[in-house]
N, C-alpha and C positions, 0 to 999 in steps of 0.2 A: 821438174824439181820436186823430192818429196823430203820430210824433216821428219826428224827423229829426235824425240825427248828422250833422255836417259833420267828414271828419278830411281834413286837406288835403297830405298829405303824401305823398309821388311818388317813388323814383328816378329817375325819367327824364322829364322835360315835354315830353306828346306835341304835336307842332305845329300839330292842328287842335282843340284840346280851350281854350275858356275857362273852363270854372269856375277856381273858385279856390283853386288847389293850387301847392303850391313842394318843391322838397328838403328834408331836414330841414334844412341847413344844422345850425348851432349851438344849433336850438332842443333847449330841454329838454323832451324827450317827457312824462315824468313829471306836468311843472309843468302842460303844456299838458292833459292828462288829468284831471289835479285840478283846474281850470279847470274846462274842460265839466262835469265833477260838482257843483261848486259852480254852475254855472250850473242843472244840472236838478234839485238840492238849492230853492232857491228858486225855481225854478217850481213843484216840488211845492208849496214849502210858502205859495202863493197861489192866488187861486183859476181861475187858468188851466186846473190840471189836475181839473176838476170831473167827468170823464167817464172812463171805462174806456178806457185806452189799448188798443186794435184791433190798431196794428202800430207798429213801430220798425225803421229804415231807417238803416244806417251809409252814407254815400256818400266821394265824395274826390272826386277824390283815390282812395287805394287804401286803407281800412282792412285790408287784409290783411297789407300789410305788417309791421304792426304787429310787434312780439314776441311769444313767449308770455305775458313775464312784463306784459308790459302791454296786452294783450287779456284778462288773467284779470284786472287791475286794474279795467280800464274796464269789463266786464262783471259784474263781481261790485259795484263802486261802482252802475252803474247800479239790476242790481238790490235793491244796500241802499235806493235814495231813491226807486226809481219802481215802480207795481206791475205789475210784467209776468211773471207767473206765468201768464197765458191768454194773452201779448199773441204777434202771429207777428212774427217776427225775420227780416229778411231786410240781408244782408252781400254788398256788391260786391268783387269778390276779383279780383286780377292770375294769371295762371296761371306767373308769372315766380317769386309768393311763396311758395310754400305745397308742400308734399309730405303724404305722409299722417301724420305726427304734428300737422303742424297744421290739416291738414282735422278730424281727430279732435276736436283741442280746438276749432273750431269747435262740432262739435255737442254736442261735451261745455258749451259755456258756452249751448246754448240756440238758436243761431240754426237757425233753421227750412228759410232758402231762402239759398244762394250765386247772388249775380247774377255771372257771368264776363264782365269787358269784353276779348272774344277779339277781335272786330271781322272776321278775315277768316283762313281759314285756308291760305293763298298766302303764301309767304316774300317776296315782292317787296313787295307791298302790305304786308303788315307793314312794311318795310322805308319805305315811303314814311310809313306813319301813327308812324312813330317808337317802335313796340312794342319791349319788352324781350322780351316770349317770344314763342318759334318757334311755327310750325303746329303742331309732336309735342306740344310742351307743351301747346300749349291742348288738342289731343286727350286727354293724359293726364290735363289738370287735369280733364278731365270722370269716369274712370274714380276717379280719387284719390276724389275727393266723394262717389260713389258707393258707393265701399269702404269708406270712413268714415259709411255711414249717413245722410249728407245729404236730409232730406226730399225739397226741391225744388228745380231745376236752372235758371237762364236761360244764355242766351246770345245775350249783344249781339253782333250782326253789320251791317256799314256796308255798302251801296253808292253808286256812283256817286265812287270814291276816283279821283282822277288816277292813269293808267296801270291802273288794274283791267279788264278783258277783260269780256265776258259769259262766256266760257269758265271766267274767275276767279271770277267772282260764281256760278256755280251749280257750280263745285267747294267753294266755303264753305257755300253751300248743302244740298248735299248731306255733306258732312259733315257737319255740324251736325245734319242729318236722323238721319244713320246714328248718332249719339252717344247718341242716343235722349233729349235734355232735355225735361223741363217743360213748356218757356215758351222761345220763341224771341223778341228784339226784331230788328228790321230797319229800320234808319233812315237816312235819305237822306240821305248827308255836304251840313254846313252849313256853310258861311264866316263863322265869327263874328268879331267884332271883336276887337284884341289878340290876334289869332291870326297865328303866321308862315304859316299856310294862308291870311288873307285879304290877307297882302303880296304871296304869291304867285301872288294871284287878281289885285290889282289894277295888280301888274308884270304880267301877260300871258302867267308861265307855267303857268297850270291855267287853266281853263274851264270856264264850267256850261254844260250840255247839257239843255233842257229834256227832248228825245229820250228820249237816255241814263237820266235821272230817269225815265221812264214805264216805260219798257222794261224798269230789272231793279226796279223795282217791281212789275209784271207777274210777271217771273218770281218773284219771293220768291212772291206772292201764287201761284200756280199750282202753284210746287214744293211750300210750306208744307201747301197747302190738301188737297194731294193726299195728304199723307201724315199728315194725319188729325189738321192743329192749327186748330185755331179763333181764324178772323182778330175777332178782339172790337176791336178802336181800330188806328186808320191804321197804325201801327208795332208792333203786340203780337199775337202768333199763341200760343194755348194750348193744352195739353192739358183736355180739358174737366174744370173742378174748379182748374182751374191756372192762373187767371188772376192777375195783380199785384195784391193787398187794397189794397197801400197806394197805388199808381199809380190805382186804381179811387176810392180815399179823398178824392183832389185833385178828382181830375175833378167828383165828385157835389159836392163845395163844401163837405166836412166841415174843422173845424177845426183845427188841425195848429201842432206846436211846433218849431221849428228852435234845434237845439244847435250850436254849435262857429261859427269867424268865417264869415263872410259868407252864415251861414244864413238862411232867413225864415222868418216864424212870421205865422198870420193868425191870430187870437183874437175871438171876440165883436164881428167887424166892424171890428176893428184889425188892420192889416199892417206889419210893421218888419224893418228886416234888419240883420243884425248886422255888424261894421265887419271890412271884408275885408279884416284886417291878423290875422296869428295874435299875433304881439306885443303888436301894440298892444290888441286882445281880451283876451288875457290880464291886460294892467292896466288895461283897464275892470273886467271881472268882477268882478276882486280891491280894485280902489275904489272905483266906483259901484257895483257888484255887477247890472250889466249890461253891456250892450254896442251898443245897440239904436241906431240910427242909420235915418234913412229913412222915418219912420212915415205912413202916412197910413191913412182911413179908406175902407173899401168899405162905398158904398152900394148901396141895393136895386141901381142901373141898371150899375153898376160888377158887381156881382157876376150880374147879368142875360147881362154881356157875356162877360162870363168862361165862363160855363155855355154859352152858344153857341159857344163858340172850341173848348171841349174836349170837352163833349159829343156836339157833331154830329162829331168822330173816330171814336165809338163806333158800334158794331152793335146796343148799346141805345137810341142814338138822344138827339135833343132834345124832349122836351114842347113841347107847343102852347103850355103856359101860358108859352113864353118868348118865342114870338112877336107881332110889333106889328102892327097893324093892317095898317099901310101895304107889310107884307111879304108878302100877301094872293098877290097877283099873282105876283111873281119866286117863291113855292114852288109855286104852279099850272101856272107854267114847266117847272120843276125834275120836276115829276110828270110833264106830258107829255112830258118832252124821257127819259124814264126816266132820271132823274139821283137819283132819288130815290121813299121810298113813302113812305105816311103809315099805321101799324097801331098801334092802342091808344094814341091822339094822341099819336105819340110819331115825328116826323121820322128819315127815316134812309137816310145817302147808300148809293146802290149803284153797281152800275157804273162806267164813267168818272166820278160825280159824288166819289169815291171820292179822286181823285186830285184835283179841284178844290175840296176840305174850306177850303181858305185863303181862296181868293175868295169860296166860296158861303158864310162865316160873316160877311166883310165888308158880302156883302149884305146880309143877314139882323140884322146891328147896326142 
């Protein structure tokens, strides 16, 4: 079983980011804290959490933001109701938030791994992804964590941003490199919906560039690889030992709790998500003593599909046992065309097939 905090709450709403995060505005931090507690108060105490929590995952949003005094709330609540005394603790942090007294309390309350959403470290491109901190910052934010004893390090890094260079992309690159972290992500900027990035896509001023997508994909892949992190899933480069538990937890189809609004939670074959209103969450919890909106059921084929979409990502590959008959042929393709190998029945893209993970899982449904 692994859990998932949702805290949704931002200074500043970057323009290409949907999940589900706001300003504080006038909400009452507190109230909303004691919320989620009561929310994972009662899942404790049902039989959801029948299994040894593995990991627990704060996301946003920015829980770094937070305060002191209520990041010692929220962590010390957590740990009165849930048993994560072995569990690893992994916290996405802004490098806008945080100096080293509260890096410190970070590791002082437990967490294990700071995930850094730096994205690119170019003042321009910041500039365009609507970052609050500069390049130096996010440098330092890595030396801070560091100093403060921080087990383990990521750093999200985007390409293919409007106005980003290849010259830009492998100066983030290589810093990121030289910061010496962990665990590097590299993910291909995406146009989501309710994003002023996909206004801007569908007015005509940004463009996707299939090109562009290959090319500093290549390069992450080449710089990364060269300097001794292991590409494990389309987007995650690790130091060996250092791969995501919890991002590894999803993929294999383990079942997992989402806390805070518009979290999801898949349990025993049931998926539900919770109502991506922080308000209006709050007075579920506190009156129906949930919040659950969405539910429906994964079955064997539902969850057959799933396992192929995220699986075939990975360097460990997809099992045969997820294959159909009829898919016989197009992976016989896939082999000769070297898009792929098949070792210890277990599927897995290489080369170019590497970059075609989307189509060839389409097929393979």
């Amino acid at each position: 079983m692994i859990i998932y905090v949702h805290i949704p709450f931002c200074h500043r709403i970057c323009p290409y980011c949907s999940f589900y995060k706001h300003t504080p505005g006038d909400t009452d931090i507190r109230a909303f804290l004691q919320t989620v507690l009561t929310e994972a108060k009662t899942a404790a105490r049902s039989s959801a959490l029948t299994e040894d929590i593995s990991t627990l995952y704060l996301g946003g949003g920015t829980p770094s933001m937070l305060s002191p005094s209520h990041l010692r709330e929220l962590f010390n609540g957590l740990h009165d109701v849930l048993p994560l005394a072995k569990t690893h603790i992994t916290m996405e942090a802004n490098p806008a938030t945080f100096g080293h007294q509260k890096a410190t309390l970070f590791k002082e309350l437990g967490v294990n791994r700071a995930s850094l959403g730096i994205q690119s470290f170019n003042s321009h491109v910041l500039k365009t992804l609507g970052r609050e901190h500069s390049a130096e910052q996010a440098a330092e934010s890595v030396h801070t964590l560091r100093n403060a004893g921080m087990d383990e390090i990521n750093i999200d890094l985007m390409f293919s941003i409007p106005g980003q260079s290849e010259q830009d992309w492998q100066h983030s690159l290589n810093t990121a490199v030289s910061l010496k972290p962990d665990h590097i992500s590299a993910y291909n900027l995406t146009y989501e919906e309710d994003t002023e990035f996909i206004k801007r896509l569908t007015n005509g001023d940004y463009q996707e560039n299939e090109d562009t997508n290959a090319q500093q994909f290549q390069q992450a892949h080449h710089t990364l690889s060269h300097a001794g992190f292991h590409h494990y899933e389309t987007s995650n480069y690790a130091q060996p030992g250092m791969e995501s538990r919890h991002n590894q937890s999803y993929w294999l189809g383990h079942d997992y709790l989402g806390l805070g609004p518009s979290a999801v939670s898949t349990i025993n074959g049931t998926r539900w998500k919770n109502l991506p209103d922080t308000a209006g969450y709050i007075q579920a919890i506190n009156s129906l003593g949930h919040a659950k909106r969405e539910a429906e059921t994964i079955d064997a084929e539902a969850f057959r599909i799933e396992r192929i979409a995220l699986l075939l990502r990975t360097t460990s590959g997809l099992p045969k046992t997820y294959f159909k008959d009829s898919s016989q042929k197009f992976i016989e393709n896939l082999l000769a065309e070297g898009l792929a190998k098949i070792e210890n029945g277990r599927l897995t893209l290489i080369n170019q097939g590497i970059m075609l993970v989307d189509s060839i899982a389409e097929q393979l449904v």
